[in-house]
Each structure stands twice: as structure tokens, then as C-alpha cells.
PyMOL Python script that loads the backbone (N, CA, C, O; Angstrom):
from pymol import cmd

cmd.read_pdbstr("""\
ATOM      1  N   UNK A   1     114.281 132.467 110.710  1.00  0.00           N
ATOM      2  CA  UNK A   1     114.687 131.087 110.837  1.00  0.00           C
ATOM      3  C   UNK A   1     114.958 130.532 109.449  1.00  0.00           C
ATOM      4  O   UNK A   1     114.141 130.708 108.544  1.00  0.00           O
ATOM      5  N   UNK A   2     115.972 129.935 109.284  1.00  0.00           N
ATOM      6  CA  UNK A   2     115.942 129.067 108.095  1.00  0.00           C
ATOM      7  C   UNK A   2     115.676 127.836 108.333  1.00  0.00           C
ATOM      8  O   UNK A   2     115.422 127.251 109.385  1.00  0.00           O
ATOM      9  N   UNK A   3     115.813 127.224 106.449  1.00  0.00           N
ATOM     10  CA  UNK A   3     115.716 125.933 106.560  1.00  0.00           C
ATOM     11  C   UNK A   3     116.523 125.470 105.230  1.00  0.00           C
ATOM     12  O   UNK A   3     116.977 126.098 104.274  1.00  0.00           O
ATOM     13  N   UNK A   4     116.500 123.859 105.650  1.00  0.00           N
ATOM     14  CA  UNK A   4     117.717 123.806 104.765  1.00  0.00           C
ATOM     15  C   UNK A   4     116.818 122.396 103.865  1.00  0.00           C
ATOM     16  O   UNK A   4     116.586 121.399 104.548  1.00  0.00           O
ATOM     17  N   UNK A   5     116.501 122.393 102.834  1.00  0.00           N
ATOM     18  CA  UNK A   5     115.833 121.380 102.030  1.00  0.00           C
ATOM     19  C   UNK A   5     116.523 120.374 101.964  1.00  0.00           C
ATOM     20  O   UNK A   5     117.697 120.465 101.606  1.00  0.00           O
ATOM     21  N   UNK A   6     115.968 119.196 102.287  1.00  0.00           N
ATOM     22  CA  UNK A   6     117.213 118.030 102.248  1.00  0.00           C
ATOM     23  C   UNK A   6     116.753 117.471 100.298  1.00  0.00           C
ATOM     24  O   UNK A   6     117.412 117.559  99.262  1.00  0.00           O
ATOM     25  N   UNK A   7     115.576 117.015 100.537  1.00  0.00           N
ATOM     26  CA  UNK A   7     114.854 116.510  98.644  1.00  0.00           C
ATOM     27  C   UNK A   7     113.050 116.136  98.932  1.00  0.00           C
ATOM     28  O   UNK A   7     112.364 116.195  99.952  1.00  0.00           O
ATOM     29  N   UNK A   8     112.833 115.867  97.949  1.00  0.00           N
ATOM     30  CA  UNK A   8     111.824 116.018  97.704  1.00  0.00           C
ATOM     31  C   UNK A   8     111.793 114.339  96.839  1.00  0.00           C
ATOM     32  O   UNK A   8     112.515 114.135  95.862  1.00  0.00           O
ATOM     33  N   UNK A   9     110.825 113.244  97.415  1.00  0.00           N
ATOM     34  CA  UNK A   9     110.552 111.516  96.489  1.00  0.00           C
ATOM     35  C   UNK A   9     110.885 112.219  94.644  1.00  0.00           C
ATOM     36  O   UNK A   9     110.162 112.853  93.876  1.00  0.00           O
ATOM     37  N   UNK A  10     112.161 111.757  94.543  1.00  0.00           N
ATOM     38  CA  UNK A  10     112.176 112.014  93.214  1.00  0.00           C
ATOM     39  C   UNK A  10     111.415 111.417  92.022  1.00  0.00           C
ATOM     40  O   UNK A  10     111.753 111.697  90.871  1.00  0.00           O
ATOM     41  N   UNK A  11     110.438 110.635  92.279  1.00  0.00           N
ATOM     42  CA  UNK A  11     109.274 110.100  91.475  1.00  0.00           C
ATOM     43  C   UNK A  11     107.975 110.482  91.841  1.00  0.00           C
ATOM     44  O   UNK A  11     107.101 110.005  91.117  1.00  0.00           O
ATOM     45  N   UNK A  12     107.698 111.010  92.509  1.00  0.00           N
ATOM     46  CA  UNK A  12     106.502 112.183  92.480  1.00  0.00           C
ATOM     47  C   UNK A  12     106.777 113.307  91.379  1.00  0.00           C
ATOM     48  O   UNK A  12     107.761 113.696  90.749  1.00  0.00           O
ATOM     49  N   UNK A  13     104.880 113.766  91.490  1.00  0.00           N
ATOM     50  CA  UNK A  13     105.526 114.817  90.167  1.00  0.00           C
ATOM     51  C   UNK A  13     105.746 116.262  90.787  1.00  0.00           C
ATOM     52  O   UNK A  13     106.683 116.448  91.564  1.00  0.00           O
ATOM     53  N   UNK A  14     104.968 117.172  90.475  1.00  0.00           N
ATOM     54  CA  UNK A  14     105.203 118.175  90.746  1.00  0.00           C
ATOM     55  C   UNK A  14     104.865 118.924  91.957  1.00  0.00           C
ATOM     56  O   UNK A  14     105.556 119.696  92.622  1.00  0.00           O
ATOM     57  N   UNK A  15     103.392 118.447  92.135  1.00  0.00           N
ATOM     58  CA  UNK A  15     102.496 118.601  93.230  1.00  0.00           C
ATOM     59  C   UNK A  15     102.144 117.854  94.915  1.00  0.00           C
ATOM     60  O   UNK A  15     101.919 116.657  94.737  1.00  0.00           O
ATOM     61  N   UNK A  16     102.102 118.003  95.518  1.00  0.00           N
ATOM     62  CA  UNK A  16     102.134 117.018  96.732  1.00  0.00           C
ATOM     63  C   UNK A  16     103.465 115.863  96.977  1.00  0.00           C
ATOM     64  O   UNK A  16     103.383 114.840  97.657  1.00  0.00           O
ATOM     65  N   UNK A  17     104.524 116.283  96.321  1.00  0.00           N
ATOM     66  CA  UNK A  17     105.527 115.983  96.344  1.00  0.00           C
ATOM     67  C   UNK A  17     105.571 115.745  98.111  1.00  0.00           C
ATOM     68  O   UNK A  17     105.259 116.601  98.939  1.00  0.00           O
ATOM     69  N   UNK A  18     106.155 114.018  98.468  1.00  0.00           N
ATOM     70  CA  UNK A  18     106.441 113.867  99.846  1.00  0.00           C
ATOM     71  C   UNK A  18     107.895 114.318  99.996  1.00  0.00           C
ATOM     72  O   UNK A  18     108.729 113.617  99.423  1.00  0.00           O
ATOM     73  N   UNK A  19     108.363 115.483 100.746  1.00  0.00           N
ATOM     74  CA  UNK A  19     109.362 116.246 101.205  1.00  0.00           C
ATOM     75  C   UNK A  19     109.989 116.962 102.121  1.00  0.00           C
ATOM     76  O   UNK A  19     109.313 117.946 102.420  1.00  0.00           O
ATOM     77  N   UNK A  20     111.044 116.893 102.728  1.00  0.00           N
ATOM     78  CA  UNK A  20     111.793 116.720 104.158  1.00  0.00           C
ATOM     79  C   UNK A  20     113.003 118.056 103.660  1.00  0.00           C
ATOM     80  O   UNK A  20     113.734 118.190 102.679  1.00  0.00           O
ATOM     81  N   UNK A  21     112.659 119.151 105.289  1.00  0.00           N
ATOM     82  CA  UNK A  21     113.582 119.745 105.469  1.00  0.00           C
ATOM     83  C   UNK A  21     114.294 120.007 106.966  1.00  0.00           C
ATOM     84  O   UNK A  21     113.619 119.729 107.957  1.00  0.00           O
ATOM     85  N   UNK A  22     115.587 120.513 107.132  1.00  0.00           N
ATOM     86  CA  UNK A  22     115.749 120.717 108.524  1.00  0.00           C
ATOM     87  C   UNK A  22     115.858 122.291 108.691  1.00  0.00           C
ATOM     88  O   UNK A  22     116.332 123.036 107.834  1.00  0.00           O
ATOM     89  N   UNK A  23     115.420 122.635 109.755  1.00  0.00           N
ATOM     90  CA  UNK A  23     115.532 123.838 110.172  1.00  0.00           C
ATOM     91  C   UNK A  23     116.846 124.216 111.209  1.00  0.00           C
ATOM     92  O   UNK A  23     117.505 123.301 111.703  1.00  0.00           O
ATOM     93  N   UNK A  24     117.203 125.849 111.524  1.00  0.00           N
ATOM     94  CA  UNK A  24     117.964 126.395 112.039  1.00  0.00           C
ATOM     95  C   UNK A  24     118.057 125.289 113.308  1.00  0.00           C
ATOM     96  O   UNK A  24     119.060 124.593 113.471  1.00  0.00           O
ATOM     97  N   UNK A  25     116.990 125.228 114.097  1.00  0.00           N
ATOM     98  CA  UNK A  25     117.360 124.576 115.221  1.00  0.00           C
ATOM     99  C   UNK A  25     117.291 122.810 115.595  1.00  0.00           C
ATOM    100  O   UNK A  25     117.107 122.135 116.608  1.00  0.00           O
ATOM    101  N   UNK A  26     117.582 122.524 113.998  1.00  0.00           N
ATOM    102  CA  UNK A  26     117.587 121.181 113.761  1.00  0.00           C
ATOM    103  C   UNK A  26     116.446 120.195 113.805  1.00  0.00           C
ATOM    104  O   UNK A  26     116.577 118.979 113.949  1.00  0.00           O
ATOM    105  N   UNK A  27     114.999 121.036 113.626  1.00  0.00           N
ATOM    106  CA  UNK A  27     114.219 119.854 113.782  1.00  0.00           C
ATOM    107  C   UNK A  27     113.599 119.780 112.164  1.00  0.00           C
ATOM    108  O   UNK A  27     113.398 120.625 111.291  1.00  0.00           O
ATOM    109  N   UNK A  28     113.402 118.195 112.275  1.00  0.00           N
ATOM    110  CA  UNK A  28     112.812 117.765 110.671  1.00  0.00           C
ATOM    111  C   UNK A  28     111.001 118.248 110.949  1.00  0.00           C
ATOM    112  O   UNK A  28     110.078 118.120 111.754  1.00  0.00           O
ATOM    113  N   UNK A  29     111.501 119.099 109.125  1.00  0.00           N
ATOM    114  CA  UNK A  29     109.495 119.136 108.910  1.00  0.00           C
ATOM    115  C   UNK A  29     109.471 118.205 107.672  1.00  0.00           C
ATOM    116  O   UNK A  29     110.175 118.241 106.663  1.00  0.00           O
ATOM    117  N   UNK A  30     108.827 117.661 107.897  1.00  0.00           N
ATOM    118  CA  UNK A  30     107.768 116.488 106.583  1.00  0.00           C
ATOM    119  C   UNK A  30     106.798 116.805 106.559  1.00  0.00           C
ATOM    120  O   UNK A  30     105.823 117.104 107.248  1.00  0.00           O
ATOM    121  N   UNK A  31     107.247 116.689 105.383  1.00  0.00           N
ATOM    122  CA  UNK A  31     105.822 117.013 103.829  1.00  0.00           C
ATOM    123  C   UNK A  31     105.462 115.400 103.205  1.00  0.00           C
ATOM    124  O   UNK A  31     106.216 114.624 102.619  1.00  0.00           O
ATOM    125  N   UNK A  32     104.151 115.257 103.545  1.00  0.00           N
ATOM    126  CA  UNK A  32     103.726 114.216 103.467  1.00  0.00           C
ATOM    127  C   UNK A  32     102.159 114.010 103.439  1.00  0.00           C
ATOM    128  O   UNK A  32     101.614 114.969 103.987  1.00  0.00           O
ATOM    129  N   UNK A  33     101.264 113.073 102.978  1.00  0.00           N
ATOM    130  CA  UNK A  33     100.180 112.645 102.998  1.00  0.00           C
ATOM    131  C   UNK A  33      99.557 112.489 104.473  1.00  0.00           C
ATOM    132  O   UNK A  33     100.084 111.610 105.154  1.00  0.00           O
ATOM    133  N   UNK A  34      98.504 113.222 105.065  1.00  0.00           N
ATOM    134  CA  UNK A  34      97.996 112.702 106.115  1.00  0.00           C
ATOM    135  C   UNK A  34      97.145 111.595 106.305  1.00  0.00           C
ATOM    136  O   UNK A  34      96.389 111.242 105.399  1.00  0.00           O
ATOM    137  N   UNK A  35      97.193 110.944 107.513  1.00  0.00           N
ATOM    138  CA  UNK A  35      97.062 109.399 107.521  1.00  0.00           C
ATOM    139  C   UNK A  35      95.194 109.533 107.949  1.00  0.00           C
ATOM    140  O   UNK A  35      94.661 110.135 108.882  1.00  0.00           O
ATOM    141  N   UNK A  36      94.576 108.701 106.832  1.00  0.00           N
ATOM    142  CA  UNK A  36      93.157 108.633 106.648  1.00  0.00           C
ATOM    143  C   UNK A  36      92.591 108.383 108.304  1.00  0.00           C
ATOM    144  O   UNK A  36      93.323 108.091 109.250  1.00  0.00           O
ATOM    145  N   UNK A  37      91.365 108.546 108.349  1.00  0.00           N
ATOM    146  CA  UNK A  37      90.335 108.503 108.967  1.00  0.00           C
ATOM    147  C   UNK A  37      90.797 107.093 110.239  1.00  0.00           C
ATOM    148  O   UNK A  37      90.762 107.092 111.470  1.00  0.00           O
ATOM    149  N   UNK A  38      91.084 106.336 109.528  1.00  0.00           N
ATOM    150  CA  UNK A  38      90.879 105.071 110.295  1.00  0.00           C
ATOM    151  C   UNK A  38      92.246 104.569 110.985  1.00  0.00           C
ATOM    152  O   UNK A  38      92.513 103.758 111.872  1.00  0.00           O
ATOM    153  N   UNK A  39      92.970 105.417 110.172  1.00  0.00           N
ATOM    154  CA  UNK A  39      94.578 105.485 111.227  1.00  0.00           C
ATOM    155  C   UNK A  39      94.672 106.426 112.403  1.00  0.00           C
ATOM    156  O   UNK A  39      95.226 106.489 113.500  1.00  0.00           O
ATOM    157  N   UNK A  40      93.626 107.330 111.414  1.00  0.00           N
ATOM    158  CA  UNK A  40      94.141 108.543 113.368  1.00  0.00           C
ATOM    159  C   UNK A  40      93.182 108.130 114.484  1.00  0.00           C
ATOM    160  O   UNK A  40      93.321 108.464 115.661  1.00  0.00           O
ATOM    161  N   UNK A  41      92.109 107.303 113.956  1.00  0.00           N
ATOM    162  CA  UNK A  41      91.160 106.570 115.014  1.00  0.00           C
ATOM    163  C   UNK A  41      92.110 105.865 115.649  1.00  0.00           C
ATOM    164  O   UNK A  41      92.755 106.403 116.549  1.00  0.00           O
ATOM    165  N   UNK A  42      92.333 104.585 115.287  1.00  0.00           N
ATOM    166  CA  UNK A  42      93.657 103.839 116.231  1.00  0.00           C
ATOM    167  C   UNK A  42      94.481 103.775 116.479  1.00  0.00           C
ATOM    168  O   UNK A  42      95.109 102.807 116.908  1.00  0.00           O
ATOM    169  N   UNK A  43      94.872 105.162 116.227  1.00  0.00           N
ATOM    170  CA  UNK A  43      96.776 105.403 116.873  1.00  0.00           C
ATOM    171  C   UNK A  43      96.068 106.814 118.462  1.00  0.00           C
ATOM    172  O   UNK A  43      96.617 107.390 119.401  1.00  0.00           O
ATOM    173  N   UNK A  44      95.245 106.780 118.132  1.00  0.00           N
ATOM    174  CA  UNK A  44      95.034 108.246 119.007  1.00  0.00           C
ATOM    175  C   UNK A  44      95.080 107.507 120.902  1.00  0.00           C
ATOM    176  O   UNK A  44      95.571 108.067 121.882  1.00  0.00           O
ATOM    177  N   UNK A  45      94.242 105.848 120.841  1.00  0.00           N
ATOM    178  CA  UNK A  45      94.645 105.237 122.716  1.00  0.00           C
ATOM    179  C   UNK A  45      95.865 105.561 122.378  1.00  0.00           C
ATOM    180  O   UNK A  45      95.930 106.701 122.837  1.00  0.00           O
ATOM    181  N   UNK A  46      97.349 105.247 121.667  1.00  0.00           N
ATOM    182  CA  UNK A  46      98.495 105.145 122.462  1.00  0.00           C
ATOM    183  C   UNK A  46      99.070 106.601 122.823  1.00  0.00           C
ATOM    184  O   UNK A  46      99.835 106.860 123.751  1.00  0.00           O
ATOM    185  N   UNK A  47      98.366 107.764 121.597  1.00  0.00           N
ATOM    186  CA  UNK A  47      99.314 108.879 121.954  1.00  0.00           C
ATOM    187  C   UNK A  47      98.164 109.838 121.112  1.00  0.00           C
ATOM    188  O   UNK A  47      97.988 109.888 119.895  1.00  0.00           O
ATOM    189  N   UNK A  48      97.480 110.547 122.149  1.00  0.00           N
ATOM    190  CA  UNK A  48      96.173 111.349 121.478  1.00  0.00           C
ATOM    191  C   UNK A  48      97.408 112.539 121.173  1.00  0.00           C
ATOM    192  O   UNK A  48      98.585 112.570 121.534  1.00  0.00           O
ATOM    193  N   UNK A  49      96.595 113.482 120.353  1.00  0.00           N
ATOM    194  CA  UNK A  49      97.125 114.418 119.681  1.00  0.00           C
ATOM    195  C   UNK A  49      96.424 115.710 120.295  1.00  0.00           C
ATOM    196  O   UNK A  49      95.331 115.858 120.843  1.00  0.00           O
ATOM    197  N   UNK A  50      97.520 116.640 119.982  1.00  0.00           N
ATOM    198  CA  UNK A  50      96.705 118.173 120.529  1.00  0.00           C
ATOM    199  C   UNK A  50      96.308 119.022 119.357  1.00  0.00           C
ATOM    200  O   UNK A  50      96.612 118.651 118.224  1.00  0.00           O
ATOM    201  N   UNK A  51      95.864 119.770 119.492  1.00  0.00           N
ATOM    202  CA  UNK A  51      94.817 120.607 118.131  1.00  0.00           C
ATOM    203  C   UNK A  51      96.126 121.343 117.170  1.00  0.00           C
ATOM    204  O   UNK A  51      95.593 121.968 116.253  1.00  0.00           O
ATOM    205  N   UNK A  52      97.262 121.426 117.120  1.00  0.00           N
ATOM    206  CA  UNK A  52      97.790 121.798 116.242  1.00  0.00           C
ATOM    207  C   UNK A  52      99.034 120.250 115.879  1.00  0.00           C
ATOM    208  O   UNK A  52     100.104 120.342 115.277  1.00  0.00           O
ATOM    209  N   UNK A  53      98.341 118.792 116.556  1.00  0.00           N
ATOM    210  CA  UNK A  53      99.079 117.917 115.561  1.00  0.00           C
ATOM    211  C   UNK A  53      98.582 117.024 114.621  1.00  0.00           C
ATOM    212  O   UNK A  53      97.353 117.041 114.553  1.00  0.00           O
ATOM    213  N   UNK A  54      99.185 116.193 113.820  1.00  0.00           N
ATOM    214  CA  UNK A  54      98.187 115.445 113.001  1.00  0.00           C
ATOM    215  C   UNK A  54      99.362 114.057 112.853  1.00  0.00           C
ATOM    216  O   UNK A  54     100.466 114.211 113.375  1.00  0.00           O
ATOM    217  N   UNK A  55      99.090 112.912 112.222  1.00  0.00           N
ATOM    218  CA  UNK A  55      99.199 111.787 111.587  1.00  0.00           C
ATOM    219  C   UNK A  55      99.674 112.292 109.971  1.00  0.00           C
ATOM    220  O   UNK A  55      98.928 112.918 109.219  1.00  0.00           O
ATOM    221  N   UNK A  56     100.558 112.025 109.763  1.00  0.00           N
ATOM    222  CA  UNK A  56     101.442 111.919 108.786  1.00  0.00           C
ATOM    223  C   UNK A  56     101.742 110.328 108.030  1.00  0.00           C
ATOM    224  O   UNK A  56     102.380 109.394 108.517  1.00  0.00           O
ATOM    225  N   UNK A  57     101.418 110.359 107.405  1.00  0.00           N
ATOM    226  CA  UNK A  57     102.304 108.518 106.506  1.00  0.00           C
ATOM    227  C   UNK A  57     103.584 109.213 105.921  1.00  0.00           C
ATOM    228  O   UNK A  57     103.607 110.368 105.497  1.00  0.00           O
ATOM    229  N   UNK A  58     104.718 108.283 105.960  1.00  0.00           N
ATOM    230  CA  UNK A  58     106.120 108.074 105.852  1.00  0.00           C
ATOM    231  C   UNK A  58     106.364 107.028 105.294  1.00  0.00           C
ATOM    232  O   UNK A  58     106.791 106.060 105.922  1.00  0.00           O
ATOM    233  N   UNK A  59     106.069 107.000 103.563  1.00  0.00           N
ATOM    234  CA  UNK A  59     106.167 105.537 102.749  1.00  0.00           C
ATOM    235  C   UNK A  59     107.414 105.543 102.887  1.00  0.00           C
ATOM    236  O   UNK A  59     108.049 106.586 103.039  1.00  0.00           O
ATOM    237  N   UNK A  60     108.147 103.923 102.841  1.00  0.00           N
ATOM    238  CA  UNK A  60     109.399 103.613 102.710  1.00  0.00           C
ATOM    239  C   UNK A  60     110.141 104.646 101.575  1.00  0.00           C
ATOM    240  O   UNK A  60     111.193 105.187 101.916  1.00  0.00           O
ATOM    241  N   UNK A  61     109.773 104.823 100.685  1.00  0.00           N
ATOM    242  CA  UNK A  61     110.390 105.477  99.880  1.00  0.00           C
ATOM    243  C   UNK A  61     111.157 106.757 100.345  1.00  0.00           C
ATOM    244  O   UNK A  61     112.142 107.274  99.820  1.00  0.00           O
ATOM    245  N   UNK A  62     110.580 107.077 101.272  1.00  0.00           N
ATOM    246  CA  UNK A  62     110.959 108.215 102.128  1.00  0.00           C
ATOM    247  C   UNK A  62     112.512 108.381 103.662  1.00  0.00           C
ATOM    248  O   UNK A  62     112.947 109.183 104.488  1.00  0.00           O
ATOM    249  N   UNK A  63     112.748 106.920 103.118  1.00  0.00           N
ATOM    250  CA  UNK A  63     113.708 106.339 104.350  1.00  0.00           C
ATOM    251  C   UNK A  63     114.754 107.101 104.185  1.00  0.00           C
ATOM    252  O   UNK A  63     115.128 107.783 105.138  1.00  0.00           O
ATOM    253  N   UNK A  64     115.765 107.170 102.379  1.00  0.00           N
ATOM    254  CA  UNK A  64     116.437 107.828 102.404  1.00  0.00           C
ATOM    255  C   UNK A  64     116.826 109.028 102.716  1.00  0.00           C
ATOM    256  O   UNK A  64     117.934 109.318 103.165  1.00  0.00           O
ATOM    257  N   UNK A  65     115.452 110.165 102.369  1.00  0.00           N
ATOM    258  CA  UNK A  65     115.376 111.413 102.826  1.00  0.00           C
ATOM    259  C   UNK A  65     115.434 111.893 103.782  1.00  0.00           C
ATOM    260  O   UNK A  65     115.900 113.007 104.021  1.00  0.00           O
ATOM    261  N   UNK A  66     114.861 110.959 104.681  1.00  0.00           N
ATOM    262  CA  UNK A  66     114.842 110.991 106.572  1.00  0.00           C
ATOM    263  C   UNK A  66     116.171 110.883 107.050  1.00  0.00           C
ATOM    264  O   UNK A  66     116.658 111.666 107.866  1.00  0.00           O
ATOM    265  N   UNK A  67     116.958 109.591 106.378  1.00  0.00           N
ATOM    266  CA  UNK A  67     118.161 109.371 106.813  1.00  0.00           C
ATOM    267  C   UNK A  67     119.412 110.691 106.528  1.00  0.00           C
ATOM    268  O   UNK A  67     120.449 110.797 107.184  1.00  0.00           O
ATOM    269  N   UNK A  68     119.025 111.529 105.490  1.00  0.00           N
ATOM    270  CA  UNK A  68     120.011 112.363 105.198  1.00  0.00           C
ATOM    271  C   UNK A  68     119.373 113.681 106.133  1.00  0.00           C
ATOM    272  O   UNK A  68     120.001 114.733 106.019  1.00  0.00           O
ATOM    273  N   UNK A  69     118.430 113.686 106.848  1.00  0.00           N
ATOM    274  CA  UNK A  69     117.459 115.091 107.250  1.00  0.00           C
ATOM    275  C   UNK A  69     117.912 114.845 108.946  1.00  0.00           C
ATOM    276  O   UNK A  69     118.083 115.824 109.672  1.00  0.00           O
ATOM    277  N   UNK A  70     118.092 113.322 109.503  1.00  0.00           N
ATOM    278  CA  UNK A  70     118.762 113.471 110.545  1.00  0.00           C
ATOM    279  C   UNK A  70     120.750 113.376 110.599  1.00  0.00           C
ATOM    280  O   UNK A  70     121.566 113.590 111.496  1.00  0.00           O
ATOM    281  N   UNK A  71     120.859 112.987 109.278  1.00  0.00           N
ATOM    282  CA  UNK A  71     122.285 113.202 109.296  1.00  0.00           C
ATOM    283  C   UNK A  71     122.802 114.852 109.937  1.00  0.00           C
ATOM    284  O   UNK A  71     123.452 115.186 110.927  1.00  0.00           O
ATOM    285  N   UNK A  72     122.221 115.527 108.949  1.00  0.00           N
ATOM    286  CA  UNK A  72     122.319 116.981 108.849  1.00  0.00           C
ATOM    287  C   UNK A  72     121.670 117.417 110.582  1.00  0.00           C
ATOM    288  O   UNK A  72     122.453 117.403 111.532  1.00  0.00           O
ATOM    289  N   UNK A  73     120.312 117.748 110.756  1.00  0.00           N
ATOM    290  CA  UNK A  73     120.069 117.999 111.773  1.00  0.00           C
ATOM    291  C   UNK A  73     121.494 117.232 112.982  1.00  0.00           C
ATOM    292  O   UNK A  73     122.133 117.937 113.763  1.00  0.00           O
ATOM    293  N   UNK A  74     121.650 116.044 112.861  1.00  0.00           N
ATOM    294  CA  UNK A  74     123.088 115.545 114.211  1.00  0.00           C
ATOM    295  C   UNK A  74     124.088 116.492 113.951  1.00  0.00           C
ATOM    296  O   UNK A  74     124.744 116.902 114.908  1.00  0.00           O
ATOM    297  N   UNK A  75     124.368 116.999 112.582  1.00  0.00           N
ATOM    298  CA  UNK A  75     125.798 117.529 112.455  1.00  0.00           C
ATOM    299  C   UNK A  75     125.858 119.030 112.938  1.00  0.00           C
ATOM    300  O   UNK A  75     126.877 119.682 113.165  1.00  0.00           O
ATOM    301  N   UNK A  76     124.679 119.394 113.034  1.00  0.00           N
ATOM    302  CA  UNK A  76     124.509 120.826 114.089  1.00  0.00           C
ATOM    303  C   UNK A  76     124.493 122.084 112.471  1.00  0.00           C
ATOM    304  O   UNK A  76     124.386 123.300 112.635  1.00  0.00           O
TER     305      UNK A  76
END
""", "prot")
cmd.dss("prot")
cmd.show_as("cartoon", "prot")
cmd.util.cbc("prot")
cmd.orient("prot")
């Protein structure tokens, strides 16, 4: 399977860089900070999670990257 790197928050440094790619069959993976203790407590009533998902944060900064990661993923 491939994948196709869209970027990486160009003001992060080297490490834990928040970063978005699309794969062969078009779905986005994000690379991102997981969301503390007290977010996955109150998001879990609307939509509990199964043992291989988690809570992710998606700072604004990250809008652009998303926007070019579903461009690509629509264009097939």
C-alpha cells in the first residue's frame, strides 16, 4: 500500500511534528497529539471508541493540511 505525504505544521520542529497523509485507498492518517484524559472522558457518551481507536486534537493550524489531504484523497 502506499501513501502519499501531503506536509507536516511547518512550525513544529523536528519531532512530534502534527502530520497528514493519504493512502492508496484514499483515506487520511493524522499524526497528531492525543486528546488528554478529560477529553476522551466526555466525548466517549456521544461516540465510545473500540480498542484500536483513540481521540486525536486537530489544532487549527492543521486546517490547511486537511484541506489539501481531502483534496487529493476526492481526486482518486
Amino acid at each position: 500500500m502506499g501513501y502519499t505525504f501531503i506536509d507536516k505544521v511547518p512550525e513544529s520542529d523536528v519531532n512530534g511534528c502534527p502530520a497528514v497523509w493519504v493512502d492508496d485507498d484514499r483515506r487520511l492518517l493524522i499524526q497528531g497529539r492525543q486528546a488528554g484524559g478529560d477529553a476522551q472522558a466526555r466525548t466517549l457518551a456521544d461516540s465510545p471508541r473500540s480498542e484500536d481507536e483513540t481521540l486525536i486534537v486537530l489544532e487549527p493550524r492543521m486546517i490547511p493540511l486537511l484541506k489539501e489531504a481531502i483534496r487529493v484523497a476526492e481526486s482518486g
